[in-house]
KEVEXZA-966458 format. One record per residue (C-alpha): residue number from 1; x, y, z. Coordinates in steps of 0.5 Angstrom, whole numbers. Each point is the difference from the previous one (the first is absolute). Layout:
BEGIN
NUM|X|Y|Z $
...
***
This chain:
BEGIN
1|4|41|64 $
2|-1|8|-3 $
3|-2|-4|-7 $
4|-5|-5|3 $
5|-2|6|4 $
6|-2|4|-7 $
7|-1|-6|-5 $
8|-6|-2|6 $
9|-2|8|0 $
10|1|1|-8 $
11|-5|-7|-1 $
12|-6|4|6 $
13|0|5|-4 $
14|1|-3|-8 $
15|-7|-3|4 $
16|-3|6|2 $
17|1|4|-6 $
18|-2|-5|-5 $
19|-7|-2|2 $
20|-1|8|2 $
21|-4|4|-4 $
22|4|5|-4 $
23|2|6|3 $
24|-2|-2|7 $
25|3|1|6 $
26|5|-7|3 $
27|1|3|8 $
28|7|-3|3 $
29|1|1|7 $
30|6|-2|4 $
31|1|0|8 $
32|6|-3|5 $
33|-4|-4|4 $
34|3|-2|7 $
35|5|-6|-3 $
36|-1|1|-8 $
37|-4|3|-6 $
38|-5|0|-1 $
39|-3|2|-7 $
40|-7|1|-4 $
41|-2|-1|-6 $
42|-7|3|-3 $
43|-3|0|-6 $
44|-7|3|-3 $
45|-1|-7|-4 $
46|-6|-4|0 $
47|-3|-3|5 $
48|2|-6|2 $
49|-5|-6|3 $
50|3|-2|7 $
51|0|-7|-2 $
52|5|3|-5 $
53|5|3|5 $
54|-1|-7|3 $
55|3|-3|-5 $
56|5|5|-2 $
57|3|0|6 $
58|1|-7|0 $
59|3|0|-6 $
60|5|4|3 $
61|2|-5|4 $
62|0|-6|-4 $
63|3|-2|-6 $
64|-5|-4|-5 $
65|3|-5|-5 $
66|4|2|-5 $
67|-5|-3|-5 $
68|-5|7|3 $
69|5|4|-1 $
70|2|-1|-6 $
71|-8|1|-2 $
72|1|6|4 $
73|6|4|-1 $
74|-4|6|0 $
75|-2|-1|8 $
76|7|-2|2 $
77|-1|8|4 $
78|-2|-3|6 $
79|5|-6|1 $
80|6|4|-2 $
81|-2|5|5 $
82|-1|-6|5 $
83|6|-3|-1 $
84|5|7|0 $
85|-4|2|7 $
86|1|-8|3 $
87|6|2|-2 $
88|1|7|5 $
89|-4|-2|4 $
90|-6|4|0 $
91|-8|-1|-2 $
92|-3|2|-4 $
93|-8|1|0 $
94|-5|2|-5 $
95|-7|2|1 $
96|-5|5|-2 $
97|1|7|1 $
98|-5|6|2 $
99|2|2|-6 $
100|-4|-6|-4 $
101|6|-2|-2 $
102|6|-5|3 $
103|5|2|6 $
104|6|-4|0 $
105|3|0|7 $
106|7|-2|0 $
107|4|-1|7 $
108|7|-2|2 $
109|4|0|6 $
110|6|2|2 $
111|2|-7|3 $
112|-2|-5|-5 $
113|2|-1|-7 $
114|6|2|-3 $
115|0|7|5 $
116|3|-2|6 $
117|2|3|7 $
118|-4|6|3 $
119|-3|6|-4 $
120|0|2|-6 $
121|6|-2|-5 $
122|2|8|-1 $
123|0|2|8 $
124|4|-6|2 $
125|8|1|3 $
126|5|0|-5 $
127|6|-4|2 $
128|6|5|2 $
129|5|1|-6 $
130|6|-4|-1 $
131|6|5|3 $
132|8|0|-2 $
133|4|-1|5 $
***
């Protein structure tokens, strides 16, 4: 889980770097939320056309044929940050953000996915250590 976790943040901010202008600022906040995580992604990139973040979000959800794909390899981001957050359990959404650039807002719960049990996985019980008798 902890290398989906990465891999899906190492692709965010790989997005975010690389369509920021040099120099400028990538901002990254973290919360726990009441049944998760919630992390937020934001660059100073382009602006981006509303219809645009229509699409992409789509795209984060929906596999095209591999034809496009094969196309395409250099947009394959999105769908392999789709696919790794189906995988946890978590969403993710991207809009514009204040900045004039694009917030990726990602979400996972505690209870869907590959987390399983109540709070996080560091606050959870321990079992009992085996005893020699």
């Amino acid at each position: 889980m902890i290398s989906q976790v990465s891999h899906l943040l190492a692709e965010l901010l790989d997005n975010a770097t690389r369509f920021s202008p040099p120099r400028s600022r990538v901002v990254i906040r973290t919360e726990l939320v009441s049944d998760g995580l919630s992390v937020e992604i934001e660059d100073r990139g382009p602006k981006v056309a509303a219809a645009t973040y229509e699409e992409m979000n789509g795209r984060l959800y929906s596999a095209p044929p591999y034809a496009v794909l094969a196309e395409n390899a250099h947009r394959l981001g999105l769908f392999v940050v789709g696919h790794l957050a189906d995988g946890l359990g978590a969403t993710i959404t991207l809009r514009r953000s204040v900045y004039g650039g694009t917030s990726a807002a990602c979400s996972a719960s505690w209870r869907t996915g590959g987390w399983s049990g109540t709070g996080p996985p560091w606050r959870r019980p321990r079992p009992p250590m085996p005893t020699c008798s």
